[in-house]
C-alpha positions as a printed Julia matrix, in Angstrom:
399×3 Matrix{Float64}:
   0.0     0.0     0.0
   2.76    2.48    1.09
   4.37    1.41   -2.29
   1.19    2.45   -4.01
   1.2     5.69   -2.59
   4.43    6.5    -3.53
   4.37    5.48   -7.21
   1.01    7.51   -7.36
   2.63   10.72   -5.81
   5.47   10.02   -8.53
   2.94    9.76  -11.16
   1.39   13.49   -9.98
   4.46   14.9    -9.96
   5.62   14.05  -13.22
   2.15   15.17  -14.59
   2.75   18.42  -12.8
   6.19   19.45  -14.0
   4.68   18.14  -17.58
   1.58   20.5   -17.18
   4.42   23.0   -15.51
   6.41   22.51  -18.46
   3.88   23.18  -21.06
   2.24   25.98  -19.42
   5.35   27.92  -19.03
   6.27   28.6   -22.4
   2.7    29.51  -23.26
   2.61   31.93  -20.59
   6.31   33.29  -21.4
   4.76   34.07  -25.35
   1.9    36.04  -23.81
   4.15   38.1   -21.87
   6.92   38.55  -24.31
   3.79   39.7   -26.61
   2.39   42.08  -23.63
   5.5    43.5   -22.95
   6.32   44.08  -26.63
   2.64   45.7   -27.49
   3.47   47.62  -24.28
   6.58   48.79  -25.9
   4.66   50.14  -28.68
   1.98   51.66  -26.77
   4.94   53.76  -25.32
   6.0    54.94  -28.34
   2.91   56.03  -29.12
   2.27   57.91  -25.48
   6.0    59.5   -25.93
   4.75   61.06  -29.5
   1.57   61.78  -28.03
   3.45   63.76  -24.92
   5.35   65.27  -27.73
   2.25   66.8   -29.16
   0.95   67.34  -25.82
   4.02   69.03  -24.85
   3.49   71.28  -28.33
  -0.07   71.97  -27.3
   0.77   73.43  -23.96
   3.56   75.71  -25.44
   1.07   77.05  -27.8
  -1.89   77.47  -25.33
   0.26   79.57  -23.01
   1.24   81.43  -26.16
  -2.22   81.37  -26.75
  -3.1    82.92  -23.25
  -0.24   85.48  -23.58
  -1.63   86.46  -26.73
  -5.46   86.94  -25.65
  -4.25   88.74  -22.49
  -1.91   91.01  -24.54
  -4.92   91.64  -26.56
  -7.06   92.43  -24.28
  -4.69   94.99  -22.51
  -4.74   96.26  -25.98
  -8.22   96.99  -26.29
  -8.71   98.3   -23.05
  -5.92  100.65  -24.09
  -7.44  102.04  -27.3
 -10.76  102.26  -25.6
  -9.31  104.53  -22.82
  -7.17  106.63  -26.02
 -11.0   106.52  -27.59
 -12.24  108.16  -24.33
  -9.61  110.43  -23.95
 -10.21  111.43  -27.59
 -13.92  112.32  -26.55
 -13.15  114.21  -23.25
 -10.13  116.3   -25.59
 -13.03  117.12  -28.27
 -15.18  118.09  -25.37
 -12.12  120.41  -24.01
 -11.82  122.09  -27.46
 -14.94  122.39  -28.24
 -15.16  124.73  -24.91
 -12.05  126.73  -26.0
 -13.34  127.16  -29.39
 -16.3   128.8   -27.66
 -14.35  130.46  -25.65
 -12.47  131.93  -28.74
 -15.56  132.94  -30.29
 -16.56  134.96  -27.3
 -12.97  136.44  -26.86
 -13.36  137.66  -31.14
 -16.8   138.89  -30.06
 -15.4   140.55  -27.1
 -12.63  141.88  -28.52
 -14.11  143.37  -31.77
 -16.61  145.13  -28.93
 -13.77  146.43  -27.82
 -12.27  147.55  -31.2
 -15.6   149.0   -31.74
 -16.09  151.21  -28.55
 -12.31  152.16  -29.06
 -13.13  153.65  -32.64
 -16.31  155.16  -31.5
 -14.61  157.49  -28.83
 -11.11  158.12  -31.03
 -13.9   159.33  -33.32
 -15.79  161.41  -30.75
 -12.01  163.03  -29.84
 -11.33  163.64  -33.46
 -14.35  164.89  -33.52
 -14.0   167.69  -30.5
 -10.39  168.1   -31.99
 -11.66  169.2   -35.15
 -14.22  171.49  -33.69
 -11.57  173.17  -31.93
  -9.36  173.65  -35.01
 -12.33  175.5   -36.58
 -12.94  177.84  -33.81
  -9.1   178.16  -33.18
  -6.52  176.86  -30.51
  -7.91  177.62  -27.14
  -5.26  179.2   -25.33
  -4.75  180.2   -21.25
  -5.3   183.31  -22.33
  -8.42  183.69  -24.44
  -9.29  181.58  -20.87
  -7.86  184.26  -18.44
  -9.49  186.81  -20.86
 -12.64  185.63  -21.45
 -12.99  184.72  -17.65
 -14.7   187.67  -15.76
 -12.28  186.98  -12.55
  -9.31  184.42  -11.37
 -11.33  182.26   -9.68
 -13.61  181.85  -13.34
 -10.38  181.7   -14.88
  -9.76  178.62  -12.68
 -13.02  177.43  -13.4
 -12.97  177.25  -17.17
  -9.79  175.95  -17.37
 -10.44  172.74  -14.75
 -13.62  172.07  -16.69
 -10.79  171.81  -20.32
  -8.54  169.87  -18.74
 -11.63  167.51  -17.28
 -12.62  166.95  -20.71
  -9.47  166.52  -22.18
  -8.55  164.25  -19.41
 -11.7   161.89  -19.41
 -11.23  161.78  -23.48
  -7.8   160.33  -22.79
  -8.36  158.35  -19.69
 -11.32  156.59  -21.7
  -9.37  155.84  -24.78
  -6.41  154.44  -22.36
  -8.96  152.1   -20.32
 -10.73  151.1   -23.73
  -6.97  150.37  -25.08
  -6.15  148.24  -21.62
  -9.27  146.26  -22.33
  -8.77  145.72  -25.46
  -5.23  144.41  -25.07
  -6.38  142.02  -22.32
  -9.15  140.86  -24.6
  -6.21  140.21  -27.07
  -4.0   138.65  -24.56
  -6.66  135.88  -23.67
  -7.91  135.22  -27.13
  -4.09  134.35  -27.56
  -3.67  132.19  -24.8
  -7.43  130.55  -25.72
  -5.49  129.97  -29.62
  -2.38  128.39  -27.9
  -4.35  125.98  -25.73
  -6.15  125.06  -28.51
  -3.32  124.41  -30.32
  -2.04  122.4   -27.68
  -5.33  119.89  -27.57
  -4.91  119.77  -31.16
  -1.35  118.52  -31.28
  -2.37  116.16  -27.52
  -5.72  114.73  -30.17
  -3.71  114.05  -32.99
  -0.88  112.16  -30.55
  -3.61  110.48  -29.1
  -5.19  109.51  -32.75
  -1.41  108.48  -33.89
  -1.46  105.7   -30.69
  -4.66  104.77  -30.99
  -3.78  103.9   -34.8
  -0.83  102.3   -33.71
  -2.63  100.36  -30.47
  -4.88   98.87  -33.45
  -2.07   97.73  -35.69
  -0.64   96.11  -32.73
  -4.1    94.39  -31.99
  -4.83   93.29  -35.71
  -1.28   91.92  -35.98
  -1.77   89.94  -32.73
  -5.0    88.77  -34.21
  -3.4    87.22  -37.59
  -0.85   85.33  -35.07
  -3.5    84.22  -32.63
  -5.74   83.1   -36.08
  -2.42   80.96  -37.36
  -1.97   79.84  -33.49
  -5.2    78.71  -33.16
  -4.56   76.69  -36.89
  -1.52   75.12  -35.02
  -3.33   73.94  -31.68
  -6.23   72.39  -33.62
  -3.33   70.73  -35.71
  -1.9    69.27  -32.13
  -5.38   68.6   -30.75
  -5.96   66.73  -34.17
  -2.28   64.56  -33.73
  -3.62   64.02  -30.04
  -6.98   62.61  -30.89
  -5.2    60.45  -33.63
  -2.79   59.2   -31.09
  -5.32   58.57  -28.37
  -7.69   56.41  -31.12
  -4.03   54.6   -32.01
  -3.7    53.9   -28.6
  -7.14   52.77  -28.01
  -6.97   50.52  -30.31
  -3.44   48.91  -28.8
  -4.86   49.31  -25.64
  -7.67   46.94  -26.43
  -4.99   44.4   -27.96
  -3.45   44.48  -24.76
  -6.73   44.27  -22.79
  -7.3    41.04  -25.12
  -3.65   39.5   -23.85
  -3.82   40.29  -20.58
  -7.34   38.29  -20.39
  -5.73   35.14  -21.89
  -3.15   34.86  -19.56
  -3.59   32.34  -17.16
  -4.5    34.02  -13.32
  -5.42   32.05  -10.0
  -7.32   34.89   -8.54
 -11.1    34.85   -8.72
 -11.3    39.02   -8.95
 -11.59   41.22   -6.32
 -13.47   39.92   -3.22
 -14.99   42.83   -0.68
 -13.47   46.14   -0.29
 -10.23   47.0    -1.82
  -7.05   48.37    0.36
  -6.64   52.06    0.18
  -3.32   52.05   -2.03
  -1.13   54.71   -0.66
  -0.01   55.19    3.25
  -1.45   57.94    4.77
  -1.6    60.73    5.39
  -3.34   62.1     1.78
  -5.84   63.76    0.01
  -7.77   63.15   -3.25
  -7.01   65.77   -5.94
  -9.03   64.74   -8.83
 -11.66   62.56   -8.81
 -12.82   59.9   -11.32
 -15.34   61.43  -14.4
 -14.97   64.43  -16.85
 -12.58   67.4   -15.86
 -10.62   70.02  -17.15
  -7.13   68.43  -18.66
  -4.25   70.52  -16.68
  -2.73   70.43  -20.15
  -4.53   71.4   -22.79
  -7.24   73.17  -20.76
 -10.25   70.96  -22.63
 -12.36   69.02  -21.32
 -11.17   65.24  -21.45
 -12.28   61.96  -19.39
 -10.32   60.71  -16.16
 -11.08   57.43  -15.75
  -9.73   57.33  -12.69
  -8.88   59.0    -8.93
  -5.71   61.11   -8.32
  -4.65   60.55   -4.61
  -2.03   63.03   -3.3
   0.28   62.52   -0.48
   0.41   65.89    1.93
   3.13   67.97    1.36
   4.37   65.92   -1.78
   5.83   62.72    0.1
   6.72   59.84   -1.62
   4.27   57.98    0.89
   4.49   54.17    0.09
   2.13   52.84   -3.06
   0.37   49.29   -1.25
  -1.81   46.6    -3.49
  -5.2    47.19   -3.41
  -5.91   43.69   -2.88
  -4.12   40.06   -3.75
  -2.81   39.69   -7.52
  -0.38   38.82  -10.05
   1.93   41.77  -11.68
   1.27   41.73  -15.53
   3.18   44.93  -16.37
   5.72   47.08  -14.49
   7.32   50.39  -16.44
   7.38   52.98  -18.09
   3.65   53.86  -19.97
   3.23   56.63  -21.85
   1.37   59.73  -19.65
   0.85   57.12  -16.98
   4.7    57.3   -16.26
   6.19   54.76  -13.87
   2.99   52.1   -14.31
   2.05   48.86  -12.67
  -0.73   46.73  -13.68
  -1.83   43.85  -11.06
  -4.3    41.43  -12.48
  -6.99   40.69   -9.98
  -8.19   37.4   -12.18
 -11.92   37.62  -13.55
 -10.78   40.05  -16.08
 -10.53   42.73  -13.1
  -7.22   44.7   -13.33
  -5.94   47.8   -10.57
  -3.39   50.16  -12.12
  -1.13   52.24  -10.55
   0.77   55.44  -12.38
   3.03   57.93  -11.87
   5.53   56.09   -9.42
   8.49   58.16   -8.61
  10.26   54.26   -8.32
   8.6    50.45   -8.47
   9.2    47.71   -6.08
   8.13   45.07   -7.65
   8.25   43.48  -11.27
   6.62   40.98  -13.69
   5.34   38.12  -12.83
   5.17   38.55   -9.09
   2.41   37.89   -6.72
   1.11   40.56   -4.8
  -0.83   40.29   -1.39
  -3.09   42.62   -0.01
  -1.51   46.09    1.24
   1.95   45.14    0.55
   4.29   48.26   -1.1
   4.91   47.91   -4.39
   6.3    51.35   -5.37
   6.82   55.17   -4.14
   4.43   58.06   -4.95
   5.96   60.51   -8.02
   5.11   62.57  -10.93
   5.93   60.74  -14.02
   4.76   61.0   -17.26
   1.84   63.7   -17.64
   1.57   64.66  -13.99
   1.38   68.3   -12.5
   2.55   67.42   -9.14
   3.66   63.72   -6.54
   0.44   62.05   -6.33
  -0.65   58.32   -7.12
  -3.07   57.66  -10.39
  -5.43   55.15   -9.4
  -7.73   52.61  -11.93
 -10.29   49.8   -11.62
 -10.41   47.69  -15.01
 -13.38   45.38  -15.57
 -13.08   43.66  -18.67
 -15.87   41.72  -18.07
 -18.64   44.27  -17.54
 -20.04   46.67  -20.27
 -17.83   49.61  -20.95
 -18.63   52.77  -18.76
 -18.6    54.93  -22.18
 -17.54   55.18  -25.87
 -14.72   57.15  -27.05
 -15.47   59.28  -30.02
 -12.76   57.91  -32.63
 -13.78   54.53  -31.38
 -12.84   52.12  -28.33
 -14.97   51.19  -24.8
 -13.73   52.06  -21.15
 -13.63   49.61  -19.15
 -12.07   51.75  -16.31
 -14.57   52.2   -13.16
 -14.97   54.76  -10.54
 -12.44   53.64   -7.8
 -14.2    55.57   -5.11
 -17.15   52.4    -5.16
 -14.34   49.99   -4.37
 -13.59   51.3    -0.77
């Protein structure tokens, strides 16, 4: 019986190390064919960073430009205003001038009015002869007449004078300002037409930042164009890949209960799973999974979410440093952006155990840990729009 036994355990073994030997080579093809399609898929990733890279150059041109712009406009609308509130200023001094020319020809007129009344006395005088102190003193009846007559001369004489002086004043002061009025408006001219000369040149500036933003914005939809051809190229490896990592053999029956939170504490989530704004190009893009960031950018510990098998360990793409543990059941967790790994291909995993540092590889803004849910074997959560399913799941209903 004991002889039995031990021929039968013989038998078993041999079987094994037969099956052993068989499924070996099998599963050494798959990976040499995962590893090589994962190769690919980086290429692709690297030209699509490339483009990426491209993209965010010319958006912050982009941005530059538009805020340049709009500095611009602002600037020719305040030279427009200031154009408006000059007009404003000479049309008052224009009125002004009219009402100095009015004034002063007033002034010109009263002045010839009483030169004419004293030519007019002078000449009346002339006719009836010079009047002299003494046809005065003799024609006066007494001194104090004498005194009398000739005060009352020399009043008239002196009022004649002292009006045409005083009407000669005015009417240089009335000159004066209607000079001063011409020069100030010869200065608002000369400050409008400056004003009119930057305004013209603000809106060269503007139109010529226009044509470059027009053949910037012909460049960016040329990268976003590359992009979108990368990601369906990529899609469509991606599925490949998918397809390979589901034929490989796995002794895991998927994820049972809740998963392990897969970085040490302490942290904080800064993206969450669903439709956001890409840090990148500024559109809005898918993220099929949770971004989990260590405080103060530590490179806290990266642990298994639950028991598996690593299928791929490396470099991907935007994902950067990458690991991929298959969770059997066509359930796969992902892990990006590793500053280092600690683990390779091949290896089982258990539950919580480190298998890399937190980082910011590939198309990362700052040290934080990428997290993904894979479920090949439910319904895709969407569609892309080139083509391709998502199989990638909220990671938040795993905990």
């Amino acid at each position: 019986m004991k002889k039995w036994n031990l021929i039968r355990a013989v038998l078993m073994l041999l079987v094994a190390l037969v099956i052993f030997s068989l499924a070996a080579p099998a599963f050494a093809v798959v990976t040499e064919e995962i590893e090589a399609k994962q190769q690919e898929l980086e290429e692709i990733e690297k030209r699509r960073r490339d483009q990426k890279n491209a993209l965010e150059l010319r958006l912050n041109r982009e941005a530059a430009l538009r805020e340049e712009l709009k500095h611009l406009e602002q600037r020719v609308e305040e030279l427009r205003l200031e154009q408006e509130k000059l007009a404003v200023e000479i049309a008052m001094v224009e009125k002004e001038i009219e009402q100095a020319e009015a004034d002063l020809a007033a002034a010109e007129a009263q002045l010839k009015s009483q030169e004419d009344l004293l030519k007019l006395r002078l000449r009346a005088i002339q006719q009836h002869g010079v009047v002299s102190y003494l046809e005065v003193l003799f024609e006066s009846s007494n001194f104090p007449d004498f005194l009398t007559r000739l005060h009352s001369l020399s009043t008239i004489a002196n009022n004649d004078l002292g009006l045409i002086e005083q009407i000669k004043r005015e009417r240089d002061i009335i000159q004066a300002w209607k000079e001063e009025l011409e020069l100030t408006k010869a200065k608002l001219e000369n400050m409008r037409r400056q004003v009119a000369e930057n305004e013209q040149a603000l809106e060269s500036a503007a139109g010529e930042r226009v044509v470059i933003l027009e053949s910037l914005e012909v460049e960016i939809a040329a990268n976003l164009k590359a992009i979108n051809d990368l990601e369906k190229e990529a899609q469509q490896l991606d599925t490949l890949i998918r397809k390979l990592i589901a034929e490989a053999a796995s002794k895991f029956s998927g994820l049972q209960g809740a998963l392990q939170w897969p970085i040490e504490p302490p942290t904080w989530i800064s993206s969450n799973y669903g439709w956001r704004r890409d840090p990148f190009s500024g559109a809005q893009a898918w993220h099929g999974g949770v971004d989990i960031a260590p405080h103060n950018g530590a490179a806290n510990y990266i642990l298994a979410a639950a028991e598996g098998q690593v299928i791929f360990a490396g470099w991907n793409g935007g994902y950067g440093n990458c690991l991929m543990l298959d969770h059997g059941n066509g359930t796969v967790t992902l892990y990006a952006h590793m500053s280092s790994l600690l683990v390779g291909v091949g290896e089982v995993i258990s539950r919580g155990q480190r298998i890399a540092r937190a980082g910011t590889t590939g198309y990362s803004t700052g040290v934080h840990l990428h997290f993904e849910v894979r479920e090949y074997n439910k319904p895709p959560v969407r569609s892309y729009p080139s083509g391709g399913s998502d199989h990638r799941y909220n990671p938040m209903g795993y905990f």
